[in-house]
C-alpha positions in Angstrom: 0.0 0.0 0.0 2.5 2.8 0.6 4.5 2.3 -2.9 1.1 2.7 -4.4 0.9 6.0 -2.0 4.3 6.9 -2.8 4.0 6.2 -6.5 1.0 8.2 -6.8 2.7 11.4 -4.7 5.4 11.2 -7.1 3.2 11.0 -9.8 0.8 14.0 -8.7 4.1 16.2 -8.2 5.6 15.8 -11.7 1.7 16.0 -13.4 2.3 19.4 -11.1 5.8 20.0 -12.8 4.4 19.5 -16.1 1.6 21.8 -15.6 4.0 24.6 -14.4 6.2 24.1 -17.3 3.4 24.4 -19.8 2.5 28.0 -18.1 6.3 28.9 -18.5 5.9 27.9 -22.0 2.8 29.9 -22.0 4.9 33.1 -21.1 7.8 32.5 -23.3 5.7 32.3 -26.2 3.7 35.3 -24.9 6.8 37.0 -24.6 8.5 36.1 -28.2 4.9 37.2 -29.4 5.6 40.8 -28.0 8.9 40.4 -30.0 7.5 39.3 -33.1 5.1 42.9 -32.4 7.8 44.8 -32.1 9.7 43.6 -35.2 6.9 44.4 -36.9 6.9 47.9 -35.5 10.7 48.3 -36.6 9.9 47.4 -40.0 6.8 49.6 -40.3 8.8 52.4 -38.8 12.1 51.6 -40.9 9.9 52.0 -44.4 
């Protein structure tokens, strides 16, 4: 019974870990998408 437990902790923490890394991924392509914006801006500015 407690290596099921255990196996199921460890299992709810790294579903956690994934979850947090797909809001990081989230951001970063949030982020490069406030890039991309500006590029645009540069060019528009540029011609």
């Amino acid at each position: 019974m407690l290596k099921v437990q255990r196996l199921l902790r460890a299992h709810r923490i790294s579903g956690f870990d994934s979850r947090v890394n797909t809001c990081r991924d989230r951001i970063s392509g949030f982020s490069s998408r406030v890039n991309s914006c500006r590029d645009l801006d540069r060019k528009h500015y540029r011609n």
